[in-house]
Backbone bond lengths (Angstrom), bond angles and torsions (degrees), N, CA, C in turn:
res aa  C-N    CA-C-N  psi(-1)  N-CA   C-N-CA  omega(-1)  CA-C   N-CA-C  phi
1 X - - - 1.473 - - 1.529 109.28 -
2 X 1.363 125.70 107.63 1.224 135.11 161.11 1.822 126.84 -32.32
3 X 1.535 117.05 106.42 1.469 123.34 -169.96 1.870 96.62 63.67
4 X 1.131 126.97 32.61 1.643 135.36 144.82 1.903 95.92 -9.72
5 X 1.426 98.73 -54.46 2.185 95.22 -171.52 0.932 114.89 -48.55
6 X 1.278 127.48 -29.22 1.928 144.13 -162.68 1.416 116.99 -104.70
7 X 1.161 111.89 -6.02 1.488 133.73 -143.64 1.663 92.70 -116.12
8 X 1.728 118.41 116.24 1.431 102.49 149.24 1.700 117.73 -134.68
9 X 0.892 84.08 149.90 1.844 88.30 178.08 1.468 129.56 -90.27
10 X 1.656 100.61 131.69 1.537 83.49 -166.39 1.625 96.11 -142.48
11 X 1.468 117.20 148.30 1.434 121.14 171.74 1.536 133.37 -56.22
12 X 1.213 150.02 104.18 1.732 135.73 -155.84 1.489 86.01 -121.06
13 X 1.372 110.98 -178.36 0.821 152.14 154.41 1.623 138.71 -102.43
14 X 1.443 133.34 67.04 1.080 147.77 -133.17 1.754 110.34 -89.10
15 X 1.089 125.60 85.30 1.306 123.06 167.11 1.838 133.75 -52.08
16 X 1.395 98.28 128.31 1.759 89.38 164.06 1.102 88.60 -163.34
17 X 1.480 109.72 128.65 1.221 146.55 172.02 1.757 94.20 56.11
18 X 1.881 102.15 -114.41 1.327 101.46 -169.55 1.850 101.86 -108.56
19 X 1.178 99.73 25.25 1.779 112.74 159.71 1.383 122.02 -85.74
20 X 0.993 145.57 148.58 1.419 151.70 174.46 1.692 98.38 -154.45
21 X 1.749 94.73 133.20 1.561 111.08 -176.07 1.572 118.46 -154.09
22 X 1.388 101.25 123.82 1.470 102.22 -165.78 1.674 110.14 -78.60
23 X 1.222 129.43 112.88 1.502 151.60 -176.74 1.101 126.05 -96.17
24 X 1.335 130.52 150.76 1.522 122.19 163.60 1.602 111.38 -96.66
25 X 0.839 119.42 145.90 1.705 143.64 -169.00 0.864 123.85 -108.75
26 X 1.572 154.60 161.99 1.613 141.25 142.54 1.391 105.42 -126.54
27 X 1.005 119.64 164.28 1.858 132.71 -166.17 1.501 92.36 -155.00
28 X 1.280 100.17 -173.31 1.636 132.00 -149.83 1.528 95.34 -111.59
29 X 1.497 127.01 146.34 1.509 116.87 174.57 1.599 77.78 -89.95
30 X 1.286 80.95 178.98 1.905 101.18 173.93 1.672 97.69 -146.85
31 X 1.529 95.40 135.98 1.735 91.34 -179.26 1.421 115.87 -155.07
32 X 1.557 114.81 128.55 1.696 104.68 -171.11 1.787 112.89 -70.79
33 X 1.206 114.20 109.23 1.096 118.41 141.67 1.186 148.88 -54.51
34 X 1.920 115.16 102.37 1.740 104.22 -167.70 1.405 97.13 -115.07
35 X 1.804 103.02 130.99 1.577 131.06 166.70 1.125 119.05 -87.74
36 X 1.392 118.47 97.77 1.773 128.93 160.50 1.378 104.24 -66.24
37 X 1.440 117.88 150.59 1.563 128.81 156.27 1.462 113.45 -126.08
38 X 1.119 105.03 115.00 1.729 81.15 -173.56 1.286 126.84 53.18
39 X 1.288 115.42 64.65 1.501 137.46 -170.28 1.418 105.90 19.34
40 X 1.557 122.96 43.93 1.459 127.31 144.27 1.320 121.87 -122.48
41 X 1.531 108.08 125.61 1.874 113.36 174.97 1.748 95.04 -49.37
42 X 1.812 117.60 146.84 1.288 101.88 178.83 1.565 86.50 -142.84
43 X 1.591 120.66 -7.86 1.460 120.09 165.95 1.408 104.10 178.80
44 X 1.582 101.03 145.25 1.745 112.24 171.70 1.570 88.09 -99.97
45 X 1.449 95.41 152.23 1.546 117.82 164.49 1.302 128.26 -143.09
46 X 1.276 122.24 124.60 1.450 123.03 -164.12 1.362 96.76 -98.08
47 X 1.761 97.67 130.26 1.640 113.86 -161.10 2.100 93.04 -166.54
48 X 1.297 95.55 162.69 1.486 97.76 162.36 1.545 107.07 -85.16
49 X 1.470 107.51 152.55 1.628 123.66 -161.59 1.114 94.03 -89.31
50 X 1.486 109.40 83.09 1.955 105.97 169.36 1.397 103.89 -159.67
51 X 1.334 125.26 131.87 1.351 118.76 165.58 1.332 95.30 95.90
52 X 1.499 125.64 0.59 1.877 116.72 -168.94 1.671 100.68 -27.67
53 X 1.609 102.30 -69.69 1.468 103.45 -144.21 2.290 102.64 -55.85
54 X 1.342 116.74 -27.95 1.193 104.33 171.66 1.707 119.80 -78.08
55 X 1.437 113.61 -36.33 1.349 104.81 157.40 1.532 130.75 -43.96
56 X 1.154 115.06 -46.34 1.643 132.01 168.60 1.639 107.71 -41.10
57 X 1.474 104.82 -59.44 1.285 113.39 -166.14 1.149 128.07 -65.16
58 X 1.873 105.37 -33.37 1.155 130.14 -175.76 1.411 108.14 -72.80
59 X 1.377 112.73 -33.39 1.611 108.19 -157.99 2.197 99.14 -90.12
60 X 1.556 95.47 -10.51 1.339 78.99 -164.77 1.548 111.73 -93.02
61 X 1.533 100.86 -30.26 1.610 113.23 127.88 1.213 136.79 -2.32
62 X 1.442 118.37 -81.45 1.538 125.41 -167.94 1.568 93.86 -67.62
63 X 1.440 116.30 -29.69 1.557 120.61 -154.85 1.697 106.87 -79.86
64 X 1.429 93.15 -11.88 1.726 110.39 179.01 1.774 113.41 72.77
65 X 1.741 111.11 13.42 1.424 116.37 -177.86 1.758 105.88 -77.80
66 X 1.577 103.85 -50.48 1.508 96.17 167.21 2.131 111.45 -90.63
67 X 1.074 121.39 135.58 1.256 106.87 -159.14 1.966 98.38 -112.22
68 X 1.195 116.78 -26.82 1.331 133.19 151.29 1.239 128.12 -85.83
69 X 1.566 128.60 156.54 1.720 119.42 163.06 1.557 104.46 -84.34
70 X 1.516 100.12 -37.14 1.445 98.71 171.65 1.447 139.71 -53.80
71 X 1.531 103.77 -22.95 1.221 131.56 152.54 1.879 116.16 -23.08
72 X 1.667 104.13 -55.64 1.443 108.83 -156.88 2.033 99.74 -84.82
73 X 1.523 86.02 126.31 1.979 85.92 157.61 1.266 124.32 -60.72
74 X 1.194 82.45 -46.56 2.234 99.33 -166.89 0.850 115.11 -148.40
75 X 1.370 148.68 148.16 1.514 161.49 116.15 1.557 112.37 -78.58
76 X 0.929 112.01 146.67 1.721 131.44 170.68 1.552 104.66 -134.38
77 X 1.198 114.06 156.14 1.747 132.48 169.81 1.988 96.98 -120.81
78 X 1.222 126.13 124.25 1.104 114.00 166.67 1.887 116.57 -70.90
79 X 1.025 116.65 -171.94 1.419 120.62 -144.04 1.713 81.50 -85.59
80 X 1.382 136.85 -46.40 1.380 144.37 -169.44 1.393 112.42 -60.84
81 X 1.719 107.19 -22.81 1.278 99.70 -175.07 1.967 106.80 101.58
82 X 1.160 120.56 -28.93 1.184 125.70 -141.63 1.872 99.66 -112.33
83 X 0.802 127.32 7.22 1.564 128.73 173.89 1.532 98.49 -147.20
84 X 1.685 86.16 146.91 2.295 97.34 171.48 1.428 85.04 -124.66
85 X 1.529 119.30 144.61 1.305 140.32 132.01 1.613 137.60 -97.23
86 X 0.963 111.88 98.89 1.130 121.25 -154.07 2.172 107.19 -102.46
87 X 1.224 108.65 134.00 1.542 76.74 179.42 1.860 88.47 -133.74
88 X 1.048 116.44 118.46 1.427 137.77 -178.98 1.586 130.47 -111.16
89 X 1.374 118.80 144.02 1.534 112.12 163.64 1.884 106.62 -69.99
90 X 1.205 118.77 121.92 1.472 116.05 -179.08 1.683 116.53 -108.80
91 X 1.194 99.48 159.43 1.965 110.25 165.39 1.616 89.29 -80.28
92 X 1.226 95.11 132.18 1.512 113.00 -177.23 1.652 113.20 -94.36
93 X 1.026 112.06 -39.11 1.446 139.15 163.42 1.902 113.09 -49.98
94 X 1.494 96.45 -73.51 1.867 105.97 164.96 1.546 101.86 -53.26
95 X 1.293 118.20 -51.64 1.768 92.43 -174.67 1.369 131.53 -55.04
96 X 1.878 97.16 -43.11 1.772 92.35 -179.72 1.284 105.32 -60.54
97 X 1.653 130.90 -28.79 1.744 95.51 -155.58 1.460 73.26 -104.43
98 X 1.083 140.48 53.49 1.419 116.78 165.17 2.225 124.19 -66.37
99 X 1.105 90.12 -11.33 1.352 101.19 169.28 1.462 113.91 -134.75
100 X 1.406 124.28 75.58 1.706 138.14 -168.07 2.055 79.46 -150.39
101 X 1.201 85.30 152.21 1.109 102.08 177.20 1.629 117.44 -69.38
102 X 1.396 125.68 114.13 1.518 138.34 141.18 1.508 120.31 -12.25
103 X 1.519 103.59 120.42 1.599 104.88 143.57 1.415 99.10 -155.98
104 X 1.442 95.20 -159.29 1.473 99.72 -146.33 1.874 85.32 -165.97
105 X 1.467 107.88 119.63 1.502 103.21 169.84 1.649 93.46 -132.40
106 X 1.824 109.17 175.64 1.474 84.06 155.28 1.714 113.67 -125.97
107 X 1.277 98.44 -156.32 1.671 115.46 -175.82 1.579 135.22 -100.79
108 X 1.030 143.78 139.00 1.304 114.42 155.97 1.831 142.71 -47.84
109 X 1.536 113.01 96.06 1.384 116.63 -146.52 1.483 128.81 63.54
110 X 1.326 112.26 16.75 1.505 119.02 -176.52 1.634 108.28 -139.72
111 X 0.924 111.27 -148.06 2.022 132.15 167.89 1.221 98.45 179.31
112 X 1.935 99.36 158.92 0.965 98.88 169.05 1.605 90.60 -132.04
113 X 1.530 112.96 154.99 1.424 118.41 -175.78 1.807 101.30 -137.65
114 X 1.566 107.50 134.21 1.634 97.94 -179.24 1.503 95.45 174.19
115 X 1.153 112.82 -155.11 1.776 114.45 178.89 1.821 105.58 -119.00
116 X 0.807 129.53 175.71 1.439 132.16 -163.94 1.264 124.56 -64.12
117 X 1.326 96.53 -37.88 1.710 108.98 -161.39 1.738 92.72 -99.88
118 X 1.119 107.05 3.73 2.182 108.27 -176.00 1.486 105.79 -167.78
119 X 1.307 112.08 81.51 1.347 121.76 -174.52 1.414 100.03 -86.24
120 X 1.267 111.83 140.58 1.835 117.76 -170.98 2.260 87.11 -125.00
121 X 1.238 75.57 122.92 1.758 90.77 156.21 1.048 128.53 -90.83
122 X 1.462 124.62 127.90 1.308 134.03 -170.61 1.649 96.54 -129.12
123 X 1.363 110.56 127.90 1.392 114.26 171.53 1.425 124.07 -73.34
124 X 1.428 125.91 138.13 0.987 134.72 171.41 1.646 126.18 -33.70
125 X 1.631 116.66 106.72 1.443 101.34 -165.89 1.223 111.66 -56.12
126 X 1.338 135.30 153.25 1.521 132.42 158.16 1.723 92.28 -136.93
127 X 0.850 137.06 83.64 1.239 146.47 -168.15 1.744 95.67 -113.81
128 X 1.105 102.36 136.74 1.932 114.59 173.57 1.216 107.36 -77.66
129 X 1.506 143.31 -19.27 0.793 143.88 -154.37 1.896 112.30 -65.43
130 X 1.657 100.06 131.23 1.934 84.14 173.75 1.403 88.17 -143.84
131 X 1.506 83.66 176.80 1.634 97.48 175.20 1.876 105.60 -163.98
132 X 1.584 106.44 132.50 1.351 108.42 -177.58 1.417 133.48 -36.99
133 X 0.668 138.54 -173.47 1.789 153.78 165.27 1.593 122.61 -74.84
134 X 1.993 80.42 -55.99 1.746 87.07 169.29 1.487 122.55 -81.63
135 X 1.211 116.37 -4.88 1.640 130.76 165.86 1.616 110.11 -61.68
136 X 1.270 93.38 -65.05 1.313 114.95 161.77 2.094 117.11 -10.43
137 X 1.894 84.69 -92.83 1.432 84.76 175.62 1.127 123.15 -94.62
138 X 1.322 118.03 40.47 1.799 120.74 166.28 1.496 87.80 -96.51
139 X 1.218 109.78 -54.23 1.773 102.99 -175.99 1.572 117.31 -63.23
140 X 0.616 139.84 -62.23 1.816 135.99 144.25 1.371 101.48 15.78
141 X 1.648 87.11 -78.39 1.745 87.98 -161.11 1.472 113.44 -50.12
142 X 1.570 113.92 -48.04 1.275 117.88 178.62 1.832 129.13 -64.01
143 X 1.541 91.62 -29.14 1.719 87.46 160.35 1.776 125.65 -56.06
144 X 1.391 102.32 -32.61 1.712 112.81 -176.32 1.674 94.67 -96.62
145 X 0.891 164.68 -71.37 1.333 153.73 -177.29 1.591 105.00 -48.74
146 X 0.926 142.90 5.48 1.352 126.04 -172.66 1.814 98.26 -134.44
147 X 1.295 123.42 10.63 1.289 104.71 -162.16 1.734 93.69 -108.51
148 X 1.250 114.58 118.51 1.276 109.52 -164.53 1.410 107.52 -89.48
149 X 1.555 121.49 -31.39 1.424 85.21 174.25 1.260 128.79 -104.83
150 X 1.168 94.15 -5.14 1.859 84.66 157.92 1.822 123.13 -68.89
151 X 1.316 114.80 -1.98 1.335 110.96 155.28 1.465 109.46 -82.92
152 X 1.354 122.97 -25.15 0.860 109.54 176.85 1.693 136.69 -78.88
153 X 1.292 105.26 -51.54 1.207 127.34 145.03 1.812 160.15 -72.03
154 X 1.510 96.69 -13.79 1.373 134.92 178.48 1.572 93.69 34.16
155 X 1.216 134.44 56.77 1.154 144.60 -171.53 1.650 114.22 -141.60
156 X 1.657 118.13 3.45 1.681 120.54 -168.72 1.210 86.10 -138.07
157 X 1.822 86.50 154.05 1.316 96.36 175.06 2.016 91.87 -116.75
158 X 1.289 94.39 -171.79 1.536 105.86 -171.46 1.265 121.50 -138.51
159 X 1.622 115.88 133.92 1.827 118.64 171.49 1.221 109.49 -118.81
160 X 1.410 130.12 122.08 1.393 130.66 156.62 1.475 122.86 -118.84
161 X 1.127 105.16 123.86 1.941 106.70 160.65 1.280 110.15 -95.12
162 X 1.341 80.29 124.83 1.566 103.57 147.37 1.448 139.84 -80.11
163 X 0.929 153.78 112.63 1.636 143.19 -136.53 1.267 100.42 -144.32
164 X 1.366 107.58 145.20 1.720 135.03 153.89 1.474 94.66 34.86
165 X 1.512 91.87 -99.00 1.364 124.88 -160.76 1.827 109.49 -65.65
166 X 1.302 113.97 15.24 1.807 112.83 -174.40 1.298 110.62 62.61
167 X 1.356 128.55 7.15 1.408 112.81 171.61 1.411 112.71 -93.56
168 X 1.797 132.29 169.77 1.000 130.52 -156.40 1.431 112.78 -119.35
169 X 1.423 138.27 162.37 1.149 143.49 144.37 1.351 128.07 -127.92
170 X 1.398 114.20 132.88 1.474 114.82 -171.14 1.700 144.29 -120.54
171 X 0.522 112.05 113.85 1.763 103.00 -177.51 1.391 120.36 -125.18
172 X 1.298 114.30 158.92 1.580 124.25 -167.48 1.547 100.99 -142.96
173 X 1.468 121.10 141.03 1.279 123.34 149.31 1.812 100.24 -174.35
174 X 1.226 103.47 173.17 1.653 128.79 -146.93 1.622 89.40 -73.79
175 X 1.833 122.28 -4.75 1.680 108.83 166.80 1.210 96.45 -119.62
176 X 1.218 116.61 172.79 1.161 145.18 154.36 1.504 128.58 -50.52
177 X 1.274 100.79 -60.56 1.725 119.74 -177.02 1.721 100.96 -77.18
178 X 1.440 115.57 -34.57 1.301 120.38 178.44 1.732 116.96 -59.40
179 X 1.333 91.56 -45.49 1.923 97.68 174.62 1.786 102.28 -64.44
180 X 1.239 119.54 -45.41 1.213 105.58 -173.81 1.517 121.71 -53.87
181 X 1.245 92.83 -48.80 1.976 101.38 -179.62 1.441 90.71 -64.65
182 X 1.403 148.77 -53.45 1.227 141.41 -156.17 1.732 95.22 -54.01
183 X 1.113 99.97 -71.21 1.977 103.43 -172.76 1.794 115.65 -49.32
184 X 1.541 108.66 -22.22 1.603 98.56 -163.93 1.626 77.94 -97.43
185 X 1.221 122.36 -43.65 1.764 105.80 170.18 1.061 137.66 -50.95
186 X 1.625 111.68 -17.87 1.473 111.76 158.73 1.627 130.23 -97.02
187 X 1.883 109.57 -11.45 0.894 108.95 153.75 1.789 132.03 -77.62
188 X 1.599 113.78 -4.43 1.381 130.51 168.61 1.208 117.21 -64.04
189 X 1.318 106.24 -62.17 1.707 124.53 -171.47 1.628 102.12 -79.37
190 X 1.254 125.15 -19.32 1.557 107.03 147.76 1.168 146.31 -99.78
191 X 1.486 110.28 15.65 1.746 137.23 157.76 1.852 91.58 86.56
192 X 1.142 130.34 17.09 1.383 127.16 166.23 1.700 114.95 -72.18
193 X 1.587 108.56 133.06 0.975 117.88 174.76 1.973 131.84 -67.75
194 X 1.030 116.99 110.13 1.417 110.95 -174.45 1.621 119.45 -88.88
195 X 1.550 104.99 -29.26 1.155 96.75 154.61 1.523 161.38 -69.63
196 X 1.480 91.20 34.95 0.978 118.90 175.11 1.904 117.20 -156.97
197 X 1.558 96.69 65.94 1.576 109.53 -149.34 1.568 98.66 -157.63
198 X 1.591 121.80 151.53 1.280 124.58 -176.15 1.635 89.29 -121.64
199 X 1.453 125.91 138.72 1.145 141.43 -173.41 1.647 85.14 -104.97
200 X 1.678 118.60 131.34 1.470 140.86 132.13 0.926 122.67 -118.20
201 X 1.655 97.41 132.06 1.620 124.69 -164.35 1.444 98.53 -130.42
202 X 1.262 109.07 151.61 1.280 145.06 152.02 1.108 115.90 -84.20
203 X 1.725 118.22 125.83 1.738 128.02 -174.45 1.406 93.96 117.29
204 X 1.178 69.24 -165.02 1.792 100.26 177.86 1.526 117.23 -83.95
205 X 1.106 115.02 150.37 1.772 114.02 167.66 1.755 116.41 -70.39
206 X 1.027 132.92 51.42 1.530 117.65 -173.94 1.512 119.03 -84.76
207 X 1.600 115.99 156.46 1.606 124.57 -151.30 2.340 79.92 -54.79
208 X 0.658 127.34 -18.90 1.985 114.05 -159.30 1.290 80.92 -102.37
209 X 1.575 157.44 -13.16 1.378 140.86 -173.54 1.438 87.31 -90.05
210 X 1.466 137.52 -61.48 1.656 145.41 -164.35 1.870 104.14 -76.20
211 X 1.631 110.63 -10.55 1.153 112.73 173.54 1.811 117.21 -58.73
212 X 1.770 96.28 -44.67 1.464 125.48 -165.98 1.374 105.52 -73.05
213 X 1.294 119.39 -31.17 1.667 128.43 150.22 1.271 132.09 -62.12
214 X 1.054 103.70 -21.71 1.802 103.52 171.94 1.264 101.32 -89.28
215 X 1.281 139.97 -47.04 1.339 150.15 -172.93 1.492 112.47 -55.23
216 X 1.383 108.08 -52.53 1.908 101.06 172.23 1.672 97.43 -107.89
217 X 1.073 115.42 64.66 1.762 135.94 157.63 2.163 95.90 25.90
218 X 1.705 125.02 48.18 0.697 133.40 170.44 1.638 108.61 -85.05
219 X 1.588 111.17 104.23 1.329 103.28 -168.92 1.900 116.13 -82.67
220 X 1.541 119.50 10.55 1.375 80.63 -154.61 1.947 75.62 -158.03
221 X 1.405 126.78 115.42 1.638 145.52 -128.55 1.656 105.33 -136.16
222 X 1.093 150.07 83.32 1.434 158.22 -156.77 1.512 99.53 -127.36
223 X 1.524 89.54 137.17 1.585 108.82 -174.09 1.681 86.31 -156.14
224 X 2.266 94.17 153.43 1.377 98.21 -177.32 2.116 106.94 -99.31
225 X 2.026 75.98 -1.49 1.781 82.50 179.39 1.859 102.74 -111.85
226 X 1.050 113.00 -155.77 1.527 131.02 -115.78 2.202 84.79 -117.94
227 X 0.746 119.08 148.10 1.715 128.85 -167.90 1.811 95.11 -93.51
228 X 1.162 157.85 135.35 1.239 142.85 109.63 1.555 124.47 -21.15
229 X 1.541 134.69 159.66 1.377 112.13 -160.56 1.462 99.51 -98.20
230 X 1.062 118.87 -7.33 2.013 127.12 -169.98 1.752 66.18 -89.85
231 X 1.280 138.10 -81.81 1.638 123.20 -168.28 1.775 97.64 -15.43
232 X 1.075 132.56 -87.52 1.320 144.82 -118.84 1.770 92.39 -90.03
233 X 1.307 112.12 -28.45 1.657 105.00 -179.45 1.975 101.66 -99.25
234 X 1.148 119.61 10.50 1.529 125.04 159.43 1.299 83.40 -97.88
235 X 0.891 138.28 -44.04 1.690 123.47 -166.51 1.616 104.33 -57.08
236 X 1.077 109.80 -68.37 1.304 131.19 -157.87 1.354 115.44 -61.25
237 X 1.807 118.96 -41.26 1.530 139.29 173.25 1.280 83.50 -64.85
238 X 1.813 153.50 -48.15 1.434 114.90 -154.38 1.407 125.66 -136.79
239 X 1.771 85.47 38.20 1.206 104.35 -175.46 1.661 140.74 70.43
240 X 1.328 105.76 39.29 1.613 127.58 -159.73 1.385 94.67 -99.80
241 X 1.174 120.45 137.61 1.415 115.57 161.45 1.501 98.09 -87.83
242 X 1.431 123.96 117.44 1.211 125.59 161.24 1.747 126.43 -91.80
243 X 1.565 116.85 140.86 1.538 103.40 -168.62 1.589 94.94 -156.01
244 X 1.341 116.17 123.59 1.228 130.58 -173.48 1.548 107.50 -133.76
245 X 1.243 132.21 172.76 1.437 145.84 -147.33 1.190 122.58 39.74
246 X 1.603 131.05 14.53 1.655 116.77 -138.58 1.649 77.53 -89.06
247 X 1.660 113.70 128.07 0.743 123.13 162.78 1.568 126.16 -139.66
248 X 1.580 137.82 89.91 0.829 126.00 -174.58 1.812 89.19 112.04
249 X 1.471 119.38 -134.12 1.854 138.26 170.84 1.035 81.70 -74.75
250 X 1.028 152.62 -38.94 1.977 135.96 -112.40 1.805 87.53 -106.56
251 X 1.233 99.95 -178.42 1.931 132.11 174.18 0.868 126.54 102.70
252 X 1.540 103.73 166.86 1.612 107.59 -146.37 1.373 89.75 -113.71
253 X 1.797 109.71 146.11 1.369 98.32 177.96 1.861 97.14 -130.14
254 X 1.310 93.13 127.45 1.661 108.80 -165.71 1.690 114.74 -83.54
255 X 1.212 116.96 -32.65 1.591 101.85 157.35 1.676 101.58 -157.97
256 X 1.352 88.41 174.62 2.023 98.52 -178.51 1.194 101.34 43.69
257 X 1.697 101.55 86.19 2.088 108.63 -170.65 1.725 93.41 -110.31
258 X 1.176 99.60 -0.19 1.387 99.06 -169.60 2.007 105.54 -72.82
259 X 1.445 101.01 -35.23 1.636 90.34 171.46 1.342 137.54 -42.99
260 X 1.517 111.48 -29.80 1.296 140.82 -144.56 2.078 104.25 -105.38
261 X 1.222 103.14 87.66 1.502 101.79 -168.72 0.955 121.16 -175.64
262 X 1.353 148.55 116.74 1.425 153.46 -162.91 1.344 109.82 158.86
């Protein structure tokens, strides 16, 4: 059984119609993840136990606390899998409010995205970067045919970049926001460029999924579901190409359509 570590088996009870049949099953582990920084816990996160040290990186990242990769001395994974220690130069500012409530307004020719009490400006992408239609849904297809455990489990969701050069990066876990930091944490810690990369996700488009795109200057956001409308006006204030339904030829592309052409 493929990723067997993540993998557990369990007995159900399987209905059809007026049949009932006892089966074996597999599901998703689920496991709290605790992040030290500098020998302080600063958040547990419940995620599957894989990829810690790029999840770690990713999330502290998007959060703008580590603002470089070069930034970090060390990371460790403890032996369980289940704690990161990380010891880093940090934004001192992003750490305290790292849990204060989010917003997001924008700028003249810019935005700014951050939490209230430490708003961080991020300039408006204008990035040249495009990529076709039929690029588009060839990769689609292959994000959902290739994701094994959500065939297996129908319990993960999924992040992949696509980059520059057509090659891929991937991550999976039981959130949404968690796969994202997982993939830009593994595109960090291997010095690959994202700004110049189309993020596909699984879920919904919401304003904190297109947030994580403005934050590592990812210009160009594909989903096979449906945008929230705070999604589509974070899109739009910071220059995201946003694109949801693409399913098959088809999708809708909700702002900065101009990338999208060849």
């Amino acid at each position: 059984m493929p990723n067997s570590k993540y993998l557990k088996t369990i007995i159900i009870d399987r209905v059809n119609g007026d049949e009932i049949t006892e089966v074996e099953d597999v599901t998703i582990e689920e496991a709290r993840l605790n992040v030290y920084l500098n020998g302080e816990k600063i958040i547990s996160m419940m995620c599957i136990p894989k990829d810690q040290k790029a999840h770690a990186i990713g999330f502290l990242m998007s959060e703008n606390v580590i603002t470089h990769v070069s930034d970090v001395e060390s990371i460790e994974v403890s032996e369980d899998g289940l704690r990161v220690d990380i010891k880093a130069a940090v934004d001192t500012d992003s750490l305290q409010n790292l849990y204060k409530e989010k917003t997001l307004v924008s700028g003249c020719g810019g935005g700014i995205t951050g939490n209230v009490a430490g708003s961080l400006e991020i300039p408006f992408n204008q990035t040249s970067f495009v990529i076709s239609p039929e690029t588009i849904s060839d990769e689609v297809k292959k994000f959902y045919a290739d994701s094994e455990l959500y065939t297996l489990t129908g319990c993960v969701h999924k992040a992949t970049l696509f980059l520059e050069d057509k090659s891929t990066v991937t991550a999976e876990d039981i959130g949404r926001h968690n796969a994202i930091d997982k993939v830009v944490g593994k595109c960090k810690i291997d010095g690959l460029d994202t700004t110049k990369s189309v993020l596909f996700v699984s879920g919904r488009l919401s304003s904190e999924m297109v947030v994580k795109a403005v934050m590592h200057r990812i210009p160009i956001v594909v989903s096979r579901t449906a945008p929230t409308y705070l999604g589509v006006q974070t899109a739009n204030k910071h220059g995201i190409t946003l694109i949801g339904f693409a399913r098959g030829r088809k999708m809708n592309i909700y702002t900065h359509s101009g990338r999208v052409h060849g």
